[in-house]
N, C-alpha and C positions, 0 to 999 in steps of 0.2 A: 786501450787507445780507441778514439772515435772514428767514425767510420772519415768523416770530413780528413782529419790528422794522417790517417791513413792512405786517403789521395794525394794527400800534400805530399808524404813521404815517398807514393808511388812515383810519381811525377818526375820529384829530383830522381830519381833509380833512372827513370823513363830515358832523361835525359842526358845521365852519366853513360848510358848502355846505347845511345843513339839512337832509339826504338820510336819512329818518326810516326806510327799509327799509335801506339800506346799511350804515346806525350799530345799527339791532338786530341786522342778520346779524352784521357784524363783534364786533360785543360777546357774541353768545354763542357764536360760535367762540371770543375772546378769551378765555371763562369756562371753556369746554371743556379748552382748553389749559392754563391755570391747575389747574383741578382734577385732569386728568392730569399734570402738574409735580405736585402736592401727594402725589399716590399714587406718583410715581415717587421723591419726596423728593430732587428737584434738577429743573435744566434739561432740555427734552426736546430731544432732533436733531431734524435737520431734518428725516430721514425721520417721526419719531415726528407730526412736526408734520403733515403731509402725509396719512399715515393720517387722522390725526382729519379733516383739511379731506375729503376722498375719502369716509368714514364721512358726514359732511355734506351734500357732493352726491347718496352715494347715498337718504340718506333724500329729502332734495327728489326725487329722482327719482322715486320710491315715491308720494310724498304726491301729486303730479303726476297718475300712472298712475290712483291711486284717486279722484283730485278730477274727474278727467276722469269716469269713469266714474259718479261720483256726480250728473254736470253737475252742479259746483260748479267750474264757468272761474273765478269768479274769484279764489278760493281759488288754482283751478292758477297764475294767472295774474301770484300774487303767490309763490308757490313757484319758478316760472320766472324770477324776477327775482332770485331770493336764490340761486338754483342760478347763474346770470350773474356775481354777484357772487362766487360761494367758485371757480368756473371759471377766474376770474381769476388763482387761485395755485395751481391745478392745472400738470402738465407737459400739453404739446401730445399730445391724445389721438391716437392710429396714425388712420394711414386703413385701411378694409377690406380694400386692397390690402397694405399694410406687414404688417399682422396675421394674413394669410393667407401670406406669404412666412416669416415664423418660424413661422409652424405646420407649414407643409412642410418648411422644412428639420428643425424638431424631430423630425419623423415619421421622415422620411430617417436623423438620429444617429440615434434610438433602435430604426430596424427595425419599430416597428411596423405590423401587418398589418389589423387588426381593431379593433372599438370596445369590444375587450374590455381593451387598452391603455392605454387614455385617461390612465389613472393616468401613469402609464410619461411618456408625452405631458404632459401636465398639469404636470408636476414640471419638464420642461426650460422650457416656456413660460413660464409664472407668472414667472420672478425676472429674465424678460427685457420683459415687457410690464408689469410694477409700476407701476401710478399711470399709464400711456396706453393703458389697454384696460379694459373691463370686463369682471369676471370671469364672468358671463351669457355674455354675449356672447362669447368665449372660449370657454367650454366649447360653446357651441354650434357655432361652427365648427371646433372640434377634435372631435367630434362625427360633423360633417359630411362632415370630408376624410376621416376614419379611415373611416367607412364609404362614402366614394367608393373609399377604397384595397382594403376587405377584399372 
């Protein structure tokens, strides 16, 4: 079953269960999708689908960082519940250890010396960490090792 199929299915659950944060998350990813389909003028893959879910966490992530900050928990608190939900059809994000082993070996192919690099670096990683790593976080540790290496 596609990831899209499996919203739709979430939804009706959503709704039979009364789950009144579940059923608005999934409805405006649902809408999201839809009007990406509209602009794409057909079905989108699954990867396309994925993007948008990942676009979605990252914003909850964001609204999180700022709600915290504004002490408004409970704002965060309902951010955090809707980022739980779209997490759900995300892939199993690396551990820091996983994420650190392709960055070294990245470093290793490409010979880089220096965090003058990164690019270099950055281009091998990215289409191997896609949708289980965060690209922050990523460049931060690609970052990190380049200039333990230089």
């Amino acid at each position: 079953m596609g990831l899209k199929d499996q919203i739709q299915q979430d939804i009706k659950q959503a709704m039979k269960e009364k789950d009144k944060v579940k059923l608005s998350t999934l409805r405006l990813l649902m809408s999201e999708i839809k009007n990406k389909e509209i602009d794409a003028g057909g079905e989108l893959e699954e990867g396309d689908i994925l993007s948008i879910i990942q676009k979605a966490a990252k914003q909850r992530k964001e609204s999180i960082e700022q709600y915290r900050k504004g002490g408004r928990d409970e704002l965060a608190a309902k951010e955090e519940r809707e980022l739980e939900i779209l997490s759900a059809y995300l892939p199993k994000q690396l551990s820091q250890e996983e994420l650190e082993s392709i960055i070294r070996e990245a470093i290793e192919r490409c010979g880089a010396t220096s965090p003058k690099e990164m690019g270099k670096v950055m281009k091998e990683v990215m289409p191997a960490v896609k949708g289980k790593a965060d690209g922050k976080e990523v460049n931060a540790l690609v970052r990190k090792l380049l200039e333990a290496v230089g």
